[in-house]
N, CA, C and O atoms as CSV, one atom per row, in Angstrom:
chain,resi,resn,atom,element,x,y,z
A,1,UNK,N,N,-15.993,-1.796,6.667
A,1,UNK,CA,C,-17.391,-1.489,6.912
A,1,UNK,C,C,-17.865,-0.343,6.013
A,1,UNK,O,O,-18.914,-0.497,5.388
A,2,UNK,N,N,-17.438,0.357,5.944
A,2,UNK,CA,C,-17.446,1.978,4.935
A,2,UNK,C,C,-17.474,1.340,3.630
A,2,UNK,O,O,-18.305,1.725,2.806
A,3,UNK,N,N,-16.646,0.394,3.347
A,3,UNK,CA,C,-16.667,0.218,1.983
A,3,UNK,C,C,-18.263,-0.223,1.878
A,3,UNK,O,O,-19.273,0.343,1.459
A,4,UNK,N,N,-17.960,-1.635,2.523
A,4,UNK,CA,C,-19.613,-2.431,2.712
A,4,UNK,C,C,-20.821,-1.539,2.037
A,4,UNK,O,O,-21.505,-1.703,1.027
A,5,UNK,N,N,-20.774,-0.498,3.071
A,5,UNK,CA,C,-21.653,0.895,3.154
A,5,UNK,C,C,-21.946,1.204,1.955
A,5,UNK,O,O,-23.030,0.897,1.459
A,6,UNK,N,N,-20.896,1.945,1.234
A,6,UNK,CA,C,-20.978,2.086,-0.203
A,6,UNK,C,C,-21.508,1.394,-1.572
A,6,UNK,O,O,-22.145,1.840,-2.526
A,7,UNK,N,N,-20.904,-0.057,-1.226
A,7,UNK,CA,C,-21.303,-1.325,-2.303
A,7,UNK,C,C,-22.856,-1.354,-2.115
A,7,UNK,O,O,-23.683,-1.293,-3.025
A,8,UNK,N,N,-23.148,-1.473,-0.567
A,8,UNK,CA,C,-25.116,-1.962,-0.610
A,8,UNK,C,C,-25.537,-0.715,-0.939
A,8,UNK,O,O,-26.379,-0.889,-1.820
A,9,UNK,N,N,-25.449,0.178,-0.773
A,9,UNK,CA,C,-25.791,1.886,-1.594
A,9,UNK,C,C,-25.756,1.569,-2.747
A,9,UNK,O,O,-26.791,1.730,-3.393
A,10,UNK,N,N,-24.851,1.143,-3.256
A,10,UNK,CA,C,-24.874,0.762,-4.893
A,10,UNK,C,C,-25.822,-0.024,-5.118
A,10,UNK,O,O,-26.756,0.398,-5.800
A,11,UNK,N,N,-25.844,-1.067,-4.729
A,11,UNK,CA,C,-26.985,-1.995,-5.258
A,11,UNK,C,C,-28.232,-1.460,-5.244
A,11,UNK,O,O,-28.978,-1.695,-6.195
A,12,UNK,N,N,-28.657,-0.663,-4.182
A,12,UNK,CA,C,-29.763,-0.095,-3.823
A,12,UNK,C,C,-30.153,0.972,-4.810
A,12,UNK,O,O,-31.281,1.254,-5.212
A,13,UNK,N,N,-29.208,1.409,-5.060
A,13,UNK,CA,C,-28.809,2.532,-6.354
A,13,UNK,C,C,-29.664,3.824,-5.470
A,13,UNK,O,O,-30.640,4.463,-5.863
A,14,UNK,N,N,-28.967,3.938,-4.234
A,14,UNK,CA,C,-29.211,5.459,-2.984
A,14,UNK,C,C,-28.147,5.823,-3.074
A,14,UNK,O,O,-28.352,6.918,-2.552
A,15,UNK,N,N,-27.256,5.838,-3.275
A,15,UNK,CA,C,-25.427,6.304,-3.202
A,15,UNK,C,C,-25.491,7.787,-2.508
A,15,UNK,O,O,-25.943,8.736,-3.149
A,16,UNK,N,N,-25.033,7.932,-1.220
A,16,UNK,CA,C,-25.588,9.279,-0.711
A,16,UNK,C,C,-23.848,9.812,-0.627
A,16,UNK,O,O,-22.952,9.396,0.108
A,17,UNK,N,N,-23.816,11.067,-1.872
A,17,UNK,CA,C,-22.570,11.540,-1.657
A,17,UNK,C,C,-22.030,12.731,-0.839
A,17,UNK,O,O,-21.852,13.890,-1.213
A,18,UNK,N,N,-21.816,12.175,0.355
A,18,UNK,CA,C,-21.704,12.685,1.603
A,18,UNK,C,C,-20.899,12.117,2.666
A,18,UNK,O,O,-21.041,10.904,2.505
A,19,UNK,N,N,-20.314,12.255,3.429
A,19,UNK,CA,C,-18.997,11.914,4.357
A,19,UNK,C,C,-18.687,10.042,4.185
A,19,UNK,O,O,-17.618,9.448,4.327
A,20,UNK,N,N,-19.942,9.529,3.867
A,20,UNK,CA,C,-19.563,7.896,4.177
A,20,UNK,C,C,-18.895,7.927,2.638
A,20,UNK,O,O,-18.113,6.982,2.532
A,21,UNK,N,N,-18.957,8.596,1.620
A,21,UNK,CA,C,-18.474,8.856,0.044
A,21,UNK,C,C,-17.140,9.550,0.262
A,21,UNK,O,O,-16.635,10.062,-0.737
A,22,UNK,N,N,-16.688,9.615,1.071
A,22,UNK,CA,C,-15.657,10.416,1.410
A,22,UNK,C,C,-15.119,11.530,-0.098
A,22,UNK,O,O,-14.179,11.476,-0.891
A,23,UNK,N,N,-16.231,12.415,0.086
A,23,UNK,CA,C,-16.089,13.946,-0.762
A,23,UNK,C,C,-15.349,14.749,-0.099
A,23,UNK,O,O,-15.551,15.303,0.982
A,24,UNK,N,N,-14.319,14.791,-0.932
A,24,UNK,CA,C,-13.227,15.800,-0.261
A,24,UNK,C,C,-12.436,16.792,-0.383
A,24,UNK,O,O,-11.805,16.645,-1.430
A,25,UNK,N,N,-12.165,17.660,0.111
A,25,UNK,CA,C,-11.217,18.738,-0.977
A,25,UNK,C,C,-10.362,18.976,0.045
A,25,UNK,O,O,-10.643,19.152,1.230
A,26,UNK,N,N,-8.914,18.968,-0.672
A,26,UNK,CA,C,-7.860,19.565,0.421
A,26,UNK,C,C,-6.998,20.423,-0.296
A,26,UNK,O,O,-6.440,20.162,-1.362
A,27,UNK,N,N,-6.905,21.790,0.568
A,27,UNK,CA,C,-6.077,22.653,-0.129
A,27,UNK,C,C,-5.046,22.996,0.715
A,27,UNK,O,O,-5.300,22.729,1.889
A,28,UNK,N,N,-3.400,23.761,0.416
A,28,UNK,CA,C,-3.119,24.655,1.343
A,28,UNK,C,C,-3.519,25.848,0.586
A,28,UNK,O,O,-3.760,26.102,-0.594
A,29,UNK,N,N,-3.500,26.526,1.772
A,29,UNK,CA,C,-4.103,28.115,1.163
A,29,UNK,C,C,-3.174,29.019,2.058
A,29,UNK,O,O,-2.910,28.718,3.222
A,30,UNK,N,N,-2.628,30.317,1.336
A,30,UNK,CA,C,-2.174,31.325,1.405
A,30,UNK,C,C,-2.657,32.533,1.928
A,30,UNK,O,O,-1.951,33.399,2.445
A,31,UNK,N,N,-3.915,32.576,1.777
A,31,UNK,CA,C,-4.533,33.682,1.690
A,31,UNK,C,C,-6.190,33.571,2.436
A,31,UNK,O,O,-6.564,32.419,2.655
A,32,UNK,N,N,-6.961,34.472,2.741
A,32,UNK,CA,C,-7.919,33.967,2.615
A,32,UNK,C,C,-9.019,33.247,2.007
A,32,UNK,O,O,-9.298,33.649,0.878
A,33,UNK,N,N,-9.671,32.354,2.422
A,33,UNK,CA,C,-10.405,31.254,1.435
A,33,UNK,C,C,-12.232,31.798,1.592
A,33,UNK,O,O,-12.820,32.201,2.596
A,34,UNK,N,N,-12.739,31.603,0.196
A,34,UNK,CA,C,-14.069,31.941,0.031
A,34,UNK,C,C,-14.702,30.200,-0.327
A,34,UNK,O,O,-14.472,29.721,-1.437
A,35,UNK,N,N,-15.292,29.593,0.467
A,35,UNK,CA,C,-15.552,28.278,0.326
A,35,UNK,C,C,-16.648,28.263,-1.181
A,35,UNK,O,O,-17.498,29.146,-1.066
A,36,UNK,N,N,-16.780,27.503,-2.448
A,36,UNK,CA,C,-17.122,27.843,-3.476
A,36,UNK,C,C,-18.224,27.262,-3.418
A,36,UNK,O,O,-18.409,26.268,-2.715
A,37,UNK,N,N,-19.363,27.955,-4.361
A,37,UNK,CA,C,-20.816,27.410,-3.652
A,37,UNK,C,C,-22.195,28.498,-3.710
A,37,UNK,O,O,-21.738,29.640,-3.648
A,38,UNK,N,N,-23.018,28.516,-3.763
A,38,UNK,CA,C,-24.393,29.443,-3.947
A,38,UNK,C,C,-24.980,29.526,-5.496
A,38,UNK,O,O,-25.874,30.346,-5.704
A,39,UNK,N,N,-24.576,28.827,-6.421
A,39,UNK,CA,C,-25.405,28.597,-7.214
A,39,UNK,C,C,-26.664,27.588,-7.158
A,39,UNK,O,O,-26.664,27.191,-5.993
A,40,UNK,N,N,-27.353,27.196,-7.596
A,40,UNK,CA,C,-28.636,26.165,-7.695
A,40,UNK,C,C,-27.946,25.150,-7.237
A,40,UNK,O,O,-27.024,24.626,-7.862
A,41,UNK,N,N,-28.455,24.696,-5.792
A,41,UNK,CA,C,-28.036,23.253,-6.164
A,41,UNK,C,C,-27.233,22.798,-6.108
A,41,UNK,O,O,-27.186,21.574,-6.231
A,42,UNK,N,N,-25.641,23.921,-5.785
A,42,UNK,CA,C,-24.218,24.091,-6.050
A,42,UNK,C,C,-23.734,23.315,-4.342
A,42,UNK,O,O,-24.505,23.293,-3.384
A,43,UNK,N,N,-22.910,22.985,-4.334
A,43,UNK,CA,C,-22.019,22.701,-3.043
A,43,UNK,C,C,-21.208,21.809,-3.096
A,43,UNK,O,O,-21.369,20.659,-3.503
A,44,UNK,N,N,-19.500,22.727,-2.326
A,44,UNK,CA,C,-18.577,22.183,-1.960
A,44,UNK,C,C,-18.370,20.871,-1.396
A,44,UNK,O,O,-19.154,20.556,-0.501
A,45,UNK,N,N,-17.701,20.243,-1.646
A,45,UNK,CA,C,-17.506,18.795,-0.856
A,45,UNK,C,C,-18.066,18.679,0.520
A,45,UNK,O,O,-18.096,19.643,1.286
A,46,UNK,N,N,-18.573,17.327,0.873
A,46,UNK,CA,C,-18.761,17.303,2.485
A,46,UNK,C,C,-17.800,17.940,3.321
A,46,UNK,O,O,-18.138,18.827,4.105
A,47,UNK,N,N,-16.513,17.511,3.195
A,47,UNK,CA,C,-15.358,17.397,3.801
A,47,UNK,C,C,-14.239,18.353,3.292
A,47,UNK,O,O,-13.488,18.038,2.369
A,48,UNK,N,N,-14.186,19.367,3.855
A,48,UNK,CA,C,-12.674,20.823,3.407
A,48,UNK,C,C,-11.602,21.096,3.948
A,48,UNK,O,O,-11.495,22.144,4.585
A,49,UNK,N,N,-10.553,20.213,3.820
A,49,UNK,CA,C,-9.379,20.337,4.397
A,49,UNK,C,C,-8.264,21.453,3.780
A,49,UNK,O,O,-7.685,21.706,2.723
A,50,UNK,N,N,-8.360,21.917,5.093
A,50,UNK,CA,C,-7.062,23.090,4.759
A,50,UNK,C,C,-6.004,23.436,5.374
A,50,UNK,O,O,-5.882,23.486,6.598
A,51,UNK,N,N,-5.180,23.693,4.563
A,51,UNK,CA,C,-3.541,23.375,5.656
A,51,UNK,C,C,-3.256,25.420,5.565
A,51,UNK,O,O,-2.856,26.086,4.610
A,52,UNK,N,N,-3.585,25.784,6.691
A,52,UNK,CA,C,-3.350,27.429,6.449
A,52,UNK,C,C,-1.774,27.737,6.966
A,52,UNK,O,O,-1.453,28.879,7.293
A,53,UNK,N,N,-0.622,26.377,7.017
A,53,UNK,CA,C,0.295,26.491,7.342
A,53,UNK,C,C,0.700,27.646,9.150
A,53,UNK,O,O,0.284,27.283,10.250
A,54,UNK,N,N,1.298,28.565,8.991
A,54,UNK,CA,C,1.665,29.313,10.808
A,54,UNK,C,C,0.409,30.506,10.316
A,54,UNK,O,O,0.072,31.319,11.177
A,55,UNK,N,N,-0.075,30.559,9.305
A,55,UNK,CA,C,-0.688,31.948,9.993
A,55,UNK,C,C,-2.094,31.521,10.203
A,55,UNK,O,O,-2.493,30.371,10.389
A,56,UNK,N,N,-3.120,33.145,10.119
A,56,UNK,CA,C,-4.390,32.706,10.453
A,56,UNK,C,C,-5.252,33.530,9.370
A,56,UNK,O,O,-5.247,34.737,9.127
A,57,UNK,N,N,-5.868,32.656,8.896
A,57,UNK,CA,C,-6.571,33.064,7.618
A,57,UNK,C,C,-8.643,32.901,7.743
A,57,UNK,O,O,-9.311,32.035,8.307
A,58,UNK,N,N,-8.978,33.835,7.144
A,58,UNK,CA,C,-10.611,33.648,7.642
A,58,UNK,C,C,-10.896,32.870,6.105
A,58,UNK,O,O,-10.400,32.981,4.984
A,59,UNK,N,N,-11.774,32.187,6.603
A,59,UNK,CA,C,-12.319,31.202,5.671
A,59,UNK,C,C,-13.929,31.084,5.513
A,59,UNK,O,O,-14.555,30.193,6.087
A,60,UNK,N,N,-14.562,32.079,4.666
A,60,UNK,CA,C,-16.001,32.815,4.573
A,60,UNK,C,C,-16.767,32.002,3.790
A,60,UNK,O,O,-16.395,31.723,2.650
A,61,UNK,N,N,-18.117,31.448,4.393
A,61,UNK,CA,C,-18.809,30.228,3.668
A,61,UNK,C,C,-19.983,31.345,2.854
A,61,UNK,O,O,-20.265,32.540,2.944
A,62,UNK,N,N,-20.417,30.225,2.081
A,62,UNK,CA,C,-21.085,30.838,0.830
A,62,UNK,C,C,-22.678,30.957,1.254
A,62,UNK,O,O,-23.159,30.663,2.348
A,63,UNK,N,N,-23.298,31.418,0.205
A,63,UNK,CA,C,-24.723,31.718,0.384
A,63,UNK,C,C,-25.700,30.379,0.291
A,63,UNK,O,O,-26.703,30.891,-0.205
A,64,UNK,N,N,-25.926,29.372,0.418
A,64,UNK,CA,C,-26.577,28.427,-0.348
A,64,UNK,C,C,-28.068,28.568,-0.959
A,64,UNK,O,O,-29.045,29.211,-0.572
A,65,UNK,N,N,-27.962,28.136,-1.520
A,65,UNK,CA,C,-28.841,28.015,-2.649
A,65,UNK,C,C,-29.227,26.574,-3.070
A,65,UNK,O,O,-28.433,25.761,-3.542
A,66,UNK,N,N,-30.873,26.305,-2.783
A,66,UNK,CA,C,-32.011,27.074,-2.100
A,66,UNK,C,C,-31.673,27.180,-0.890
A,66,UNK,O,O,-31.058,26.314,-0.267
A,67,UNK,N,N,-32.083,28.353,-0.410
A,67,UNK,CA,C,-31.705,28.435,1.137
A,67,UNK,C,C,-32.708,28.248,2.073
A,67,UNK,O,O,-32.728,28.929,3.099
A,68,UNK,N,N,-33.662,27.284,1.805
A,68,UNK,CA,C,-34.180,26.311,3.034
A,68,UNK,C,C,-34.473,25.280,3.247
A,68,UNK,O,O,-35.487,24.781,3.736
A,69,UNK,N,N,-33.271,24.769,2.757
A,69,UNK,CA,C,-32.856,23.228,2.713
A,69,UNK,C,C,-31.763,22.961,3.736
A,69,UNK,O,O,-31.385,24.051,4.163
A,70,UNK,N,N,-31.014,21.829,4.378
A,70,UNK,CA,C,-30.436,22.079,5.793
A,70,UNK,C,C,-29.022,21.317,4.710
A,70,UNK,O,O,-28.952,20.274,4.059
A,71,UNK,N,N,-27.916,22.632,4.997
A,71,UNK,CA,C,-26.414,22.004,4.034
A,71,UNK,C,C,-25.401,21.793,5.355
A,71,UNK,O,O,-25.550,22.472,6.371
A,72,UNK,N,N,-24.499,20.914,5.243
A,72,UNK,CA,C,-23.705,20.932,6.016
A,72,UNK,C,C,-22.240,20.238,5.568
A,72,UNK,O,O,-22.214,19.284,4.791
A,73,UNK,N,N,-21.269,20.708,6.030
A,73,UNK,CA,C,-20.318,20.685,5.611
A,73,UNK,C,C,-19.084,20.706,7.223
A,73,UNK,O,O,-19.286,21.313,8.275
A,74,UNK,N,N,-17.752,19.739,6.827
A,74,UNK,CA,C,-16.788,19.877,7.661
A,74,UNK,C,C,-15.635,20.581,7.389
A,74,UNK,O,O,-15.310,20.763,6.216
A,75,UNK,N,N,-14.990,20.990,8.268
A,75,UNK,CA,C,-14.107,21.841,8.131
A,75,UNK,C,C,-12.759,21.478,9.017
A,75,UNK,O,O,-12.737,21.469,10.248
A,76,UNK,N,N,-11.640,21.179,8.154
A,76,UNK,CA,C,-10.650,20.687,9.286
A,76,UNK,C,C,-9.174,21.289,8.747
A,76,UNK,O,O,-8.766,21.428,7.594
A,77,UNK,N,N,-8.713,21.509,9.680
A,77,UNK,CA,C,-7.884,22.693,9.857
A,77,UNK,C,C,-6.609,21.305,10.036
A,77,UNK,O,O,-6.740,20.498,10.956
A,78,UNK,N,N,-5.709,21.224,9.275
A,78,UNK,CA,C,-4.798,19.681,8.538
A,78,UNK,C,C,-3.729,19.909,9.058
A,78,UNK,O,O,-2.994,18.981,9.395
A,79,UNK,N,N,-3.193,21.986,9.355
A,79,UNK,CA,C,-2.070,21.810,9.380
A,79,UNK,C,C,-1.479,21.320,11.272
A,79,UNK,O,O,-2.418,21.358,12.066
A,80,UNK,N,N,-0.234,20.957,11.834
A,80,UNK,CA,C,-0.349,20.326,13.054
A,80,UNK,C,C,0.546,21.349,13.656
A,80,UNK,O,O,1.306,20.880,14.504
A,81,UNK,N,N,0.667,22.802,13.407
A,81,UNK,CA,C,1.382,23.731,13.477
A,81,UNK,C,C,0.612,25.055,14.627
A,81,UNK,O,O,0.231,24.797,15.769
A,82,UNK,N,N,0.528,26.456,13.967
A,82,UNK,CA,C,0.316,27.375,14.799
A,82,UNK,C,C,-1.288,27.514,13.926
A,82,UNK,O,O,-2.157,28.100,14.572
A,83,UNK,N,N,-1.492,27.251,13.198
A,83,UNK,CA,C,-2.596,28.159,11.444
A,83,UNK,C,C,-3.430,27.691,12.415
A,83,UNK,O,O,-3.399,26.634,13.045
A,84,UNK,N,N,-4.547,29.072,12.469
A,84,UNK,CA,C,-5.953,29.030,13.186
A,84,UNK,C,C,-6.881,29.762,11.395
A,84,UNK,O,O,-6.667,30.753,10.696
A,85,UNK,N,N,-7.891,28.601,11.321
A,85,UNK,CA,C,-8.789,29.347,10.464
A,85,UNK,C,C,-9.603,29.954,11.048
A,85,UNK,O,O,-9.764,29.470,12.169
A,86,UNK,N,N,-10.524,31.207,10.762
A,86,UNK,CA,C,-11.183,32.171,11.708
A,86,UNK,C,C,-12.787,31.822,10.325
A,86,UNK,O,O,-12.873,32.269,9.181
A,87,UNK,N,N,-13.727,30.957,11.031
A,87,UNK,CA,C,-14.988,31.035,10.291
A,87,UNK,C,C,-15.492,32.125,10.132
A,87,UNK,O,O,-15.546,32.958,11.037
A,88,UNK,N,N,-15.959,32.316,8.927
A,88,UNK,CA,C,-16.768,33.671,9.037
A,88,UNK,C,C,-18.404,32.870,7.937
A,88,UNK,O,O,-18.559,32.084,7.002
A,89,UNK,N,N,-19.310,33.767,8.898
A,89,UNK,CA,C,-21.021,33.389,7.823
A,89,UNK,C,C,-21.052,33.873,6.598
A,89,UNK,O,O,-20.069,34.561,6.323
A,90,UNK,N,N,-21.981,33.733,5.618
A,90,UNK,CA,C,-22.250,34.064,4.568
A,90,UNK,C,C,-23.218,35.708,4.505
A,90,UNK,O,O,-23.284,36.289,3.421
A,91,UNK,N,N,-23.945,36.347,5.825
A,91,UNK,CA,C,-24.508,37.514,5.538
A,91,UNK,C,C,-23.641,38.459,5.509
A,91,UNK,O,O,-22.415,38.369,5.454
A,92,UNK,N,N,-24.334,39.417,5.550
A,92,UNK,CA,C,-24.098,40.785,5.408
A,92,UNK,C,C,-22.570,41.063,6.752
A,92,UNK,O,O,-22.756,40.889,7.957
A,93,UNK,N,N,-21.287,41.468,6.201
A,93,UNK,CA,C,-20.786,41.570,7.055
A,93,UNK,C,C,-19.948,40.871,7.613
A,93,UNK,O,O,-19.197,41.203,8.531
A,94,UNK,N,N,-20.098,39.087,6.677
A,94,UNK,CA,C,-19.503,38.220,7.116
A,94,UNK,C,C,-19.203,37.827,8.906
A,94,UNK,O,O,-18.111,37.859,9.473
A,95,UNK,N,N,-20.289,37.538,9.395
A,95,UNK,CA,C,-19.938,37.341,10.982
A,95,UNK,C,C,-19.182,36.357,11.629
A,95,UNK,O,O,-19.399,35.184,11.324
A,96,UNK,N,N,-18.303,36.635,12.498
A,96,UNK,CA,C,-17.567,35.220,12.889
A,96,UNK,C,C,-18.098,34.074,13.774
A,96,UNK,O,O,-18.398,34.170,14.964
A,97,UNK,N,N,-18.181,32.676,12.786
A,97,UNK,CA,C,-19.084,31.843,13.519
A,97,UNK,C,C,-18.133,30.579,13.856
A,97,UNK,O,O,-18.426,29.392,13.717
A,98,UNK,N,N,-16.968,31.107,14.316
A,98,UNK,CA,C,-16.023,30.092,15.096
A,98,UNK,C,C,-14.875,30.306,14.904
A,98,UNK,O,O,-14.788,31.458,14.477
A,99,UNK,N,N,-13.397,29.599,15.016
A,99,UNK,CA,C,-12.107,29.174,14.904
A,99,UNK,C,C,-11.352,28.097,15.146
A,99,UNK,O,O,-10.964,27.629,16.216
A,100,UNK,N,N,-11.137,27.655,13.726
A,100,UNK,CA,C,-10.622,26.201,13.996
A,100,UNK,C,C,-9.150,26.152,14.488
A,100,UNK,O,O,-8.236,26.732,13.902
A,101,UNK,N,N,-9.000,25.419,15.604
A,101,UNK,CA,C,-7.152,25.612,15.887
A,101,UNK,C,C,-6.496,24.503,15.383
A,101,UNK,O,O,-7.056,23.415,15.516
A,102,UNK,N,N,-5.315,24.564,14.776
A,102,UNK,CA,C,-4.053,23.252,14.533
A,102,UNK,C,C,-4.899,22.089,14.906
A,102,UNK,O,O,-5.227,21.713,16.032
A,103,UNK,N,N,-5.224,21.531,13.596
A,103,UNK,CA,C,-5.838,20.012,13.901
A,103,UNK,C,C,-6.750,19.351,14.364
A,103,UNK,O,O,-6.937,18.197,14.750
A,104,UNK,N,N,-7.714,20.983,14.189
A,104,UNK,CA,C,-8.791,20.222,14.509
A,104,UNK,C,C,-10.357,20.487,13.901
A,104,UNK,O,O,-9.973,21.559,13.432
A,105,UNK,N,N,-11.501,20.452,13.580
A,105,UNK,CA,C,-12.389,20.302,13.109
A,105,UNK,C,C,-13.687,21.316,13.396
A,105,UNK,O,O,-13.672,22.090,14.353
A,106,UNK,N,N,-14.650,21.242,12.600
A,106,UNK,CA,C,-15.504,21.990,12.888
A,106,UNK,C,C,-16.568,21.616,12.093
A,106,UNK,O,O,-16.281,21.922,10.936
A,107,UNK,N,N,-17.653,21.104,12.152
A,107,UNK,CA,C,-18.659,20.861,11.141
A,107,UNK,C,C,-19.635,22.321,11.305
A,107,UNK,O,O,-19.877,23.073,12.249
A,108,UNK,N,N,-19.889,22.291,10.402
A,108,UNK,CA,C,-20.683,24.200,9.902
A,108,UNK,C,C,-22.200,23.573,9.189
A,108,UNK,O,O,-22.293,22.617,8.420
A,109,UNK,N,N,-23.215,24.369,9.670
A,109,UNK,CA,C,-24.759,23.647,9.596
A,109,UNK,C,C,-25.538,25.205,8.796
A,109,UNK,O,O,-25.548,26.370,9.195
A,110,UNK,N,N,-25.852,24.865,8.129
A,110,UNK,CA,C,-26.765,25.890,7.498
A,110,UNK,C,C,-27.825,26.198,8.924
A,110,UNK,O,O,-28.455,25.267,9.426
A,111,UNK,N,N,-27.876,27.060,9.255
A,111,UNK,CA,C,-29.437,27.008,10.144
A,111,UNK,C,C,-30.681,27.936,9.587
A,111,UNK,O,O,-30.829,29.004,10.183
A,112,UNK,N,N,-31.350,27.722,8.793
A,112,UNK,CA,C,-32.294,28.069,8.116
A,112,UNK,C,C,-33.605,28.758,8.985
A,112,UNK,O,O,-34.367,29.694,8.743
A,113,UNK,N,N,-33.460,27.808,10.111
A,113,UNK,CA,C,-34.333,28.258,11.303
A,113,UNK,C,C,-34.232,29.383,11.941
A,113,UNK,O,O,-35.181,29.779,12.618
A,114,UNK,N,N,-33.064,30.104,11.841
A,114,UNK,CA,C,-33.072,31.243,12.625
A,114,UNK,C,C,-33.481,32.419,11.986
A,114,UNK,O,O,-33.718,32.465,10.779
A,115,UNK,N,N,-33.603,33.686,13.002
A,115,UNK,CA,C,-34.634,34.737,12.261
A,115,UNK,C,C,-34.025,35.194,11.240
A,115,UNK,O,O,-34.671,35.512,10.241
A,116,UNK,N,N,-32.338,35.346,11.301
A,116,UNK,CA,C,-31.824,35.383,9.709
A,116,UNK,C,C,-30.541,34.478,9.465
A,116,UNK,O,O,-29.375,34.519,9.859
A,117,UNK,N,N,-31.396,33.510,8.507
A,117,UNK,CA,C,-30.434,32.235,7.957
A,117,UNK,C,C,-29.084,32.394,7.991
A,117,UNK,O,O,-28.430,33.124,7.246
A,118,UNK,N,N,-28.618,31.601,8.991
A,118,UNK,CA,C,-26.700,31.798,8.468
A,118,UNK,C,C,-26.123,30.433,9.285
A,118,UNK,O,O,-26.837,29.650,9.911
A,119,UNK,N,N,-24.744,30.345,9.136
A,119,UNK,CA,C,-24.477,28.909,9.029
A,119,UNK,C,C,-23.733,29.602,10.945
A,119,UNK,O,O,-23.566,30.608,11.635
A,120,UNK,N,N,-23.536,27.947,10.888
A,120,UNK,CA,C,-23.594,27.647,12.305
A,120,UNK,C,C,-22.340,26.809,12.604
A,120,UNK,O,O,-22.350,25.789,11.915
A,121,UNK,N,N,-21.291,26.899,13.383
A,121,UNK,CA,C,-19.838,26.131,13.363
A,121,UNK,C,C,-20.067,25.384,14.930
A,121,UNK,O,O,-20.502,25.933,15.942
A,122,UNK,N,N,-19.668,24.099,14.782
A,122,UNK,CA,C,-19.918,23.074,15.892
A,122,UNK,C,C,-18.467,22.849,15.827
A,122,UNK,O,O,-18.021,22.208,14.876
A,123,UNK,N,N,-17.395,23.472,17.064
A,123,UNK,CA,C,-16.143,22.855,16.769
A,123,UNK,C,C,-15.593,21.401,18.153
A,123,UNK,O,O,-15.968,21.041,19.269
A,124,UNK,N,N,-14.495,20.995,17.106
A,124,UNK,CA,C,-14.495,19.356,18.033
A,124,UNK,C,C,-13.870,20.283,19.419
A,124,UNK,O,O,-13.950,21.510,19.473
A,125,UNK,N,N,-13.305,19.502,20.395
A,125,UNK,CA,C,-12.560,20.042,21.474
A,125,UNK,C,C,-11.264,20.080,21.736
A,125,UNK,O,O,-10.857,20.621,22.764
């Protein structure tokens, strides 16, 4: 069906490269991660898999650019171990806007709407 999805996108020539495109990046990471991103126009894959192996690493999303446009992005935490990623926002201060535990997910929403723009973590259960 996904494929399907893709092919009539093609024909249509709409190709929306976004989760049904399966855009993806998977890293393990060591250290803390700065998700790459805030130039014009710029943004990371739909989909950011990261294997933070036993420890717990903060993983700080970027500024976007333009910033009142609605970006969103997933976040899934690969490894099936102890590694908790600790979200952190893009303002001043980096604020913590969730924690993903062993295996599981979090989609992160630009919220543009609020009195000061910063991203927003919806985690699975």
């Amino acid at each position: 069906m996904q494929g399907e999805l893709i092919e009539s996108s093609r024909i249509r020539k709409c190709l929306w490269d976004g989760p049904f495109a399966m855009t993806t990046q998977n890293l393990t990471i060591v250290a803390n991660y700065q998700v790459p991103g805030g130039a014009l126009n710029q943004s990371p894959p739909y989909m950011i898999m990261l294997n933070p192996g036993a420890s717990t690493f903060n993983v700080t999303m970027y500024l976007p650019n333009p910033a009142n446009v609605m970006w969103c992005h997933e976040i899934w935490n690969t490894i099936g171990a102890t590694g908790v990623l600790t979200l952190k926002g893009a303002n001043t201060g980096n604020p913590t806007i969730g924690s993903v535990a062993a295996n599981k997910r979090a989609e992160v929403v630009w919220n543009f709407y609020a009195a000061t723009p910063e991203w927003v973590a919806f985690l699975s259960a």
